[in-house]
C-alpha positions in Angstrom: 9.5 -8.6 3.1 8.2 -10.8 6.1 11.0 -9.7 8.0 10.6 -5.8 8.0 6.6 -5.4 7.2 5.6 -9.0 9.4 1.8 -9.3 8.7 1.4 -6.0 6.6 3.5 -8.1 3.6 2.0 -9.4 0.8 1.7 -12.9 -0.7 4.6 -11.5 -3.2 7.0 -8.6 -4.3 3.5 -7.2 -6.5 1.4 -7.9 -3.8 3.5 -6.1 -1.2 4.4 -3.2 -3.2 1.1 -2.3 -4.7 0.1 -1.8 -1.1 2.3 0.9 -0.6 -0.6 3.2 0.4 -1.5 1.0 3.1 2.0 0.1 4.2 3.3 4.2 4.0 0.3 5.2 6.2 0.7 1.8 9.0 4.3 2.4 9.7 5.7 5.3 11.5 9.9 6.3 12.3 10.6 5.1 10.1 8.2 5.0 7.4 8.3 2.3 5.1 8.1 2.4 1.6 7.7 -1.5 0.4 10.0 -1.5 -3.0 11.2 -4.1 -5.4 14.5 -5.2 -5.4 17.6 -2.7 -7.3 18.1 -4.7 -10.1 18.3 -4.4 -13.9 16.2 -7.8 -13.5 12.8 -5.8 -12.2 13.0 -3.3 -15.5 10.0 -5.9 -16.5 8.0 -5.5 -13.4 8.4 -2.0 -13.3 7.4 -1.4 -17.0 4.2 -3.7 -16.4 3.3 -1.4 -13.3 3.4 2.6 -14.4 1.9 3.3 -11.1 5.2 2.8 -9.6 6.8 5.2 -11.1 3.8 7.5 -11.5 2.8 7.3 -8.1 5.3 5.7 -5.5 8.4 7.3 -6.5 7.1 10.5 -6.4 5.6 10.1 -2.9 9.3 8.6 -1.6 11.1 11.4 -3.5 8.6 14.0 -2.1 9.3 12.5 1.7 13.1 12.2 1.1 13.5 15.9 0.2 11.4 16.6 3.4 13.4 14.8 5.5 16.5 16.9 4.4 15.1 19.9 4.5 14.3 19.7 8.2 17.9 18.5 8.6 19.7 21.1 6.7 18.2 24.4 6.8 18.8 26.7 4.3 20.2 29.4 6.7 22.7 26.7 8.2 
């Protein structure tokens, strides 16, 4: 975490990540979205936060598709 965000990381992973907002809207090319680590081991953390999948995901997914619309047009 220290590595990518430097001062905008949080004392922890739940720290970090439930700063998103603050993150998203400090970083710019790219963006950063601060998320927990891919692992069957974070099902826990991410059943005791619903806001990460009620609110971050959405935002990343929403962003993603964006992004690849400006790079594949549909008239291409």
């Amino acid at each position: 975490q220290k590595w990518h965000l430097g001062e905008r990381a949080g004392a922890g992973v739940n720290a970090t990540v439930a700063d998103w907002r603050a993150i998203v809207s400090q970083t710019d090319s790219p963006v950063i979205f601060p998320l927990p680590h891919p692992s069957w081991r974070n099902n826990a953390w991410i059943g005791r936060n619903p806001w990460f999948s009620n609110e971050l995901l959405p935002e990343l997914k929403k962003r993603i598709q964006a992004v690849l619309a400006r790079s594949n047009p549909p008239d291409a």
